[in-house]
C-alpha positions as CSV (number, residue, x, y, z in Angstrom):
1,X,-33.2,-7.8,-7.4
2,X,-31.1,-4.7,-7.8
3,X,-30.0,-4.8,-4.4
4,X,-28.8,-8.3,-4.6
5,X,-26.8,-7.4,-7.6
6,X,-24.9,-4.5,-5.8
7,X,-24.5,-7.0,-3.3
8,X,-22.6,-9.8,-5.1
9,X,-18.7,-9.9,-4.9
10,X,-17.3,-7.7,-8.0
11,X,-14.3,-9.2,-9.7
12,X,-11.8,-6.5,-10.4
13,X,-8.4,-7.0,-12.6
14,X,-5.4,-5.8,-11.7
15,X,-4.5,-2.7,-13.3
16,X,-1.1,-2.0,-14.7
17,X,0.9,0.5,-14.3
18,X,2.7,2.4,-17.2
19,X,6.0,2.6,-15.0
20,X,7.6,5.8,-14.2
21,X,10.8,4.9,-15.0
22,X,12.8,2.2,-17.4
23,X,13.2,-0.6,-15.8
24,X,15.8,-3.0,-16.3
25,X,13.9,-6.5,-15.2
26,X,10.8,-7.8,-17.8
27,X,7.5,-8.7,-16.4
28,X,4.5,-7.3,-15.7
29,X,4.2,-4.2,-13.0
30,X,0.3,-3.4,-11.4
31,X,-0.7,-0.9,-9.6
32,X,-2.4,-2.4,-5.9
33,X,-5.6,-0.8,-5.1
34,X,-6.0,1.4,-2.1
35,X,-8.1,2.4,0.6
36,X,-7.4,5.4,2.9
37,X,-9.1,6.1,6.0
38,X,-8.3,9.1,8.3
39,X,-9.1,9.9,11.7
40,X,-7.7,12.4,14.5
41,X,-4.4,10.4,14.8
42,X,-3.4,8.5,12.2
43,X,-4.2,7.5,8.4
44,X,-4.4,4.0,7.9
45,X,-3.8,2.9,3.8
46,X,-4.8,-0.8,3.0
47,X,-3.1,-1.9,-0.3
48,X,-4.7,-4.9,-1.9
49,X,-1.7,-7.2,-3.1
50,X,-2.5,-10.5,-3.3
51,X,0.4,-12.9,-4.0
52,X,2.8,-10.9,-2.2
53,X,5.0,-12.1,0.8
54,X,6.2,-10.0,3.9
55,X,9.8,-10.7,2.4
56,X,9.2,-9.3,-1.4
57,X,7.9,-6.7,0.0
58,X,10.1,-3.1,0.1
59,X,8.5,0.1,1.7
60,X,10.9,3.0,1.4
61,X,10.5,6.7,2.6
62,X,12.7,9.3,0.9
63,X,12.1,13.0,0.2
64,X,8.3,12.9,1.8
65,X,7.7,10.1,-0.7
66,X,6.5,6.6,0.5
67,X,7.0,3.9,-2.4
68,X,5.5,0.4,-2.1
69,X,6.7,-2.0,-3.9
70,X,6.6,-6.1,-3.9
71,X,7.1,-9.0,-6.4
72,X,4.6,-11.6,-7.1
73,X,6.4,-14.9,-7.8
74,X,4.8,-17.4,-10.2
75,X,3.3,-20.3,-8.5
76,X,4.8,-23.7,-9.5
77,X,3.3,-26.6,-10.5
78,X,5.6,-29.0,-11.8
79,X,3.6,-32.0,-11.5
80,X,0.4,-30.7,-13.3
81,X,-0.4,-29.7,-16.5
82,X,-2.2,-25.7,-16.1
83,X,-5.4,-25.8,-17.9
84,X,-6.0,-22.2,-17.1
85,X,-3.9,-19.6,-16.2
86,X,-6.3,-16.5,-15.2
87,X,-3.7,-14.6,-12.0
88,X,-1.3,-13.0,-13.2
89,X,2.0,-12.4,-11.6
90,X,4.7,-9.3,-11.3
91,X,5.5,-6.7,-9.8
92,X,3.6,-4.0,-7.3
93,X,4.4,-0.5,-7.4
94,X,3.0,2.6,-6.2
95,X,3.6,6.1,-4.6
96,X,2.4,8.9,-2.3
97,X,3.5,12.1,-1.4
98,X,3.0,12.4,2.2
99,X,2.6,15.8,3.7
100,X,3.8,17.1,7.0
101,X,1.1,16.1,9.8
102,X,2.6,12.4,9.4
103,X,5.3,11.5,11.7
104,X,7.3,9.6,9.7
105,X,9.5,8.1,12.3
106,X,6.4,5.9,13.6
107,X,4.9,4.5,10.4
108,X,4.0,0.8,10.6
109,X,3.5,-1.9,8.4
110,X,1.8,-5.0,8.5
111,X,0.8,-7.9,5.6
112,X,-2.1,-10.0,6.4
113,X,-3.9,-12.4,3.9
114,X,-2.4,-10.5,0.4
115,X,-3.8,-6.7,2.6
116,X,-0.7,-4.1,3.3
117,X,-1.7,-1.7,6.2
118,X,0.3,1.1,7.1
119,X,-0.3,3.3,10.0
120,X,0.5,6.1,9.4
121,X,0.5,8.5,12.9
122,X,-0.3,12.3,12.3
123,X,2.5,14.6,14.3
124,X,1.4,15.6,18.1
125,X,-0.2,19.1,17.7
126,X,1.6,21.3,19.9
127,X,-0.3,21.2,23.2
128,X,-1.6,24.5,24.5
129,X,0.1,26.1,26.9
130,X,0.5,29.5,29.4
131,X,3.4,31.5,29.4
132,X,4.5,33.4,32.4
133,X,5.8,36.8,32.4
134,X,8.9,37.8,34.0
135,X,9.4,41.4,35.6
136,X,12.8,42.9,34.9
């Protein structure tokens, strides 16, 4: 029975953040879960943001800092009368320091069903190579 248990889908809530910095809009601001996987070439970061769109979306890279951030607009319902109002809506936001094996020029993003993933492509090592020796 314990193995069904660790088995079952585990609501989590979103967490806010306590902002860096004032800000100058109300409303709430969460912090969107993470995964990072790493291989030879590339990291790959999956941000869980469900709610968010493609076009509130804003990934910026400044100063070896990659900041993701996204609003989460209130769904309408002007026709029915909310019972229960349990997803909360806001604003995404949340930073990484990235260091210098990422090639910065070639990171990708993509949103699919409320998932960010960015690509991001480790530098070429410099390949190995034999230097020839002049005379004279």
């Amino acid at each position: 029975m314990a193995d069904k248990a660790a088995k079952e889908i585990q609501v989590k809530d979103k967490h806010e953040v306590a902002t860096p910095a004032e800000q100058t809009r109300p409303g709430l601001v969460f912090e969107p879960d993470v995964d990072i996987f790493e291989t030879e070439h590339e990291i790959t970061l999956l941000a869980d943001m469900p709610g968010a769109k493609a076009e509130h979306l804003t990934i910026d890279l400044r100063d070896n800092t990659l900041t993701l951030s996204g609003d989460i607009e209130p769904i309408e319902h002007s026709d029915e009368e909310l019972l229960v109002v349990e997803y909360q809506t806001g604003k995404y936001y949340r930073q990484f320091t990235l260091s210098e094996v990422i090639d910065q020029d070639k990171i990708n993003a993509k949103l699919n069903d409320g998932v960010l993933r960015l690509t991001l492509p480790k530098v070429e090592k410099a390949a190995p190579k034999k230097i020839t020796v002049k005379a004279g």
